[in-house]
BANUFI-914439 format. One record per residue: x, y, z of N, C-alpha, C in turn. Coordinates in steps of 0.1 Angstrom, whole numbers, padded with zeros to 4 digits, always signed. Example, Ala and Ser with C-alpha at 12.3 -4.5 7.8 and 13.67 -1.06 7.14 Angstrom:
BANUFI-914439
+0132-0057+0078+0123-0045+0078+0132-0033+0078/+0128-0022+0071+0137-0011+0071+0129+0000+0079/
END
This chain:
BANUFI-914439
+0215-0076-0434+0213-0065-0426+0198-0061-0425/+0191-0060-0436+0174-0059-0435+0172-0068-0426/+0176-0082-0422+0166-0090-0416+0167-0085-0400/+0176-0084-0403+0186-0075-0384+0173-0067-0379/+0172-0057-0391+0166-0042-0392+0151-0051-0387/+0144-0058-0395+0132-0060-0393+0130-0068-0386/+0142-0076-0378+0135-0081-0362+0137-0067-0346/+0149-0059-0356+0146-0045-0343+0134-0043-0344/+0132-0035-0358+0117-0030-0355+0103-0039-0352/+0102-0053-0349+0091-0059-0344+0095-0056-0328/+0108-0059-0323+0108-0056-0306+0102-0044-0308/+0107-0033-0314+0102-0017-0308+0092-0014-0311/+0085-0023-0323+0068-0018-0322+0061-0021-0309/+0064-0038-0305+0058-0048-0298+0063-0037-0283/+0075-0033-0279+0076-0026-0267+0066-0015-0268/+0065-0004-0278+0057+0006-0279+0047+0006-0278/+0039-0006-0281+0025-0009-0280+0021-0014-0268/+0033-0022-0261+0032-0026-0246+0030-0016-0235/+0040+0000-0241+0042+0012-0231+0028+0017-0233/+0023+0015-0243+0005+0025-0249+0000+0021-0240/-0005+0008-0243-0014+0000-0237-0014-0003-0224/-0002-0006-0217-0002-0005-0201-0008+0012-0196/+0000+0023-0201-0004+0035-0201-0020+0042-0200/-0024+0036-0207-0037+0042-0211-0046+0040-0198/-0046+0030-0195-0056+0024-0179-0050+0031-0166/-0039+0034-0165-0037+0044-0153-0035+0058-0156/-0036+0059-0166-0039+0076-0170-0054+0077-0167/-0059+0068-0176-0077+0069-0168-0075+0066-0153/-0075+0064-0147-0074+0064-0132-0069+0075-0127/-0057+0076-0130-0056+0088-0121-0060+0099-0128/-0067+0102-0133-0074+0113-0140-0091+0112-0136/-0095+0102-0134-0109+0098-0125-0117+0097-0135/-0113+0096-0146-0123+0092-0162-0129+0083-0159/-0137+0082-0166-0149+0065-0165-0153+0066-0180/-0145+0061-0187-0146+0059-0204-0145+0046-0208/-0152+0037-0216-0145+0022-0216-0131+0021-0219/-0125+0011-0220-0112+0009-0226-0113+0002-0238/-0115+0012-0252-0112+0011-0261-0101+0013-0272/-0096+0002-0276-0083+0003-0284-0083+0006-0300/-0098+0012-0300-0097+0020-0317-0095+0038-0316/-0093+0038-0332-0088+0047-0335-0094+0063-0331/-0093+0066-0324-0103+0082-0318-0095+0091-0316/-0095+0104-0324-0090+0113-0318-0101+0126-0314/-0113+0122-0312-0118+0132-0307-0120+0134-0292/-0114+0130-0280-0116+0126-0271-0103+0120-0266/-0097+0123-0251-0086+0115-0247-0088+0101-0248/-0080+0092-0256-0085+0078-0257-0068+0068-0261/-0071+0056-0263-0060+0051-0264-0054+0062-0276/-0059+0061-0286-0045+0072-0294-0039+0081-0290/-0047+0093-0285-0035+0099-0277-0026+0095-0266/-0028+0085-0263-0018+0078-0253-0001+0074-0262/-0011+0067-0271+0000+0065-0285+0011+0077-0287/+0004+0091-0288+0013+0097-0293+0019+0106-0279/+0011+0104-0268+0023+0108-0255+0033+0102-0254/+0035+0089-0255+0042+0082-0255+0056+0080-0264/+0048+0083-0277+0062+0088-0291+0066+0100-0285/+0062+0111-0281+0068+0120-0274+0077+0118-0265/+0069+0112-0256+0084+0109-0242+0090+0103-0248/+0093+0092-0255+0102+0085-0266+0113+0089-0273/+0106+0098-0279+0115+0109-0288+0127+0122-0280/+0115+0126-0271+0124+0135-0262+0135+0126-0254/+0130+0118-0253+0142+0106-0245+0154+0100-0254/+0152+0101-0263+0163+0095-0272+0169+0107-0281/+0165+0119-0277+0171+0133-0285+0182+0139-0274/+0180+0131-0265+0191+0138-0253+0202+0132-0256/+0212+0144-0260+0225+0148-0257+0234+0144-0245/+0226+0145-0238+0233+0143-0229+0228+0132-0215/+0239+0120-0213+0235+0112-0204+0233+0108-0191/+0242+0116-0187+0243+0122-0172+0227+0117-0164/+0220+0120-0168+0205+0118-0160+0202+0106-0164/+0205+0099-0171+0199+0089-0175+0210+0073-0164/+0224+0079-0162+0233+0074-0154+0228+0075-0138/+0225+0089-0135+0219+0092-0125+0207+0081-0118/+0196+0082-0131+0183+0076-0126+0189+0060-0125/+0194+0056-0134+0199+0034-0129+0206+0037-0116/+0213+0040-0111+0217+0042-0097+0201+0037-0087/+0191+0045-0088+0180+0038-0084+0171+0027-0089/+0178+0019-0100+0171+0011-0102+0166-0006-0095/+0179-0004-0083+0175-0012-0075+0167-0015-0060/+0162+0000-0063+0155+0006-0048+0142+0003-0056/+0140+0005-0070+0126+0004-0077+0124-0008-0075/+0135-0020-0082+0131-0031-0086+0127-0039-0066/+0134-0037-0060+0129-0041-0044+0119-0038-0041/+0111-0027-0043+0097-0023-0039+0087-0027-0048/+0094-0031-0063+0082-0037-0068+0084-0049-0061/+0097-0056-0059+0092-0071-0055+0082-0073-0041/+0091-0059-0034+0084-0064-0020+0067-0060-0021/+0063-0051-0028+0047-0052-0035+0048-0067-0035/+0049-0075-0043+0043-0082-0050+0044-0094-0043/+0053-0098-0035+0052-0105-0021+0043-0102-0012/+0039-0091-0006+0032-0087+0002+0020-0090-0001/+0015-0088-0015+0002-0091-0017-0003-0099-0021/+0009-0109-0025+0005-0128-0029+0004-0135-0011/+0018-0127-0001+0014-0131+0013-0004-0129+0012/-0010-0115+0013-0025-0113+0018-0032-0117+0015/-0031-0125+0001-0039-0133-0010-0037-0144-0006/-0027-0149+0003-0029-0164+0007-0038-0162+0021/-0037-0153+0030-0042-0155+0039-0057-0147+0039/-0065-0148+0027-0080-0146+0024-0082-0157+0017/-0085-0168+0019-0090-0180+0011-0109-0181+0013/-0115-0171+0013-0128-0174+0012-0129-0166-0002/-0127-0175-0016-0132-0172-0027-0146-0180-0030/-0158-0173-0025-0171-0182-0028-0177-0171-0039/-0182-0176-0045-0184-0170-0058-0194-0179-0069/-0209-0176-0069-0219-0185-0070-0222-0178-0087/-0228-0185-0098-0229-0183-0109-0244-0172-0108/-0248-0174-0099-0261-0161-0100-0256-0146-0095/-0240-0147-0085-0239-0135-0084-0232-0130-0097/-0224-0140-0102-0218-0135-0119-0228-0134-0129/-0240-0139-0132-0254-0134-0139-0259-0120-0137/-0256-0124-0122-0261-0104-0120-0254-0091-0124/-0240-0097-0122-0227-0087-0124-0227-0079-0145/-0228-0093-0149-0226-0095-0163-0237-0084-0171/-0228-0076-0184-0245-0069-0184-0252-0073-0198/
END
């Protein structure tokens, strides 16, 4: 049973760390921040850690509900989500085929680089 136990808890770290980490770079975005994207420990400042712990939050509040009804509700749409992610990602591998001028010279990446 421990071994059971300690391959759950590597998925649910390994997921929670996935939810942080994807999180963190569109919170800076849509918030218009310009902070690097660093993954140490800070709590003086919005930074990955508090992403960390928004995240155990929505987590916790999500798995303390009593009641499932909304949670039945929202998969009802999960096939309207998963079609517009695909049709995204079609669309933009289409547009990406039809821009084939990737020129890209080692002095303009010397310049870029700092």
């Amino acid at each position: 049973m421990a071994s059971f136990i300690s391959v759950l808890m590597v998925g649910l770290i390994l997921f929670f760390q996935l939810m942080s980490q994807s999180l963190f770079p569109v919170i800076l975005y849509a918030t218009g921040q310009d902070i690097p994207l660093d993954l140490s420990v800070n709590w003086g400042h919005f930074s990955y850690t508090w992403t960390c712990v928004l995240v155990f939050v929505i987590v916790m509040l999500t798995v303390s509900s009593k009641n499932l009804s909304v949670f039945v509700a929202m998969n009802q749409f999960g096939v309207i989500f998963i079609s517009s992610v695909l049709v995204f990602i079609i669309s933009m591998g289409i547009k990406a085929l039809g821009d084939t001028e990737f020129t890209f010279s080692s002095s303009e990446y010397e310049e870029r680089s700092p």
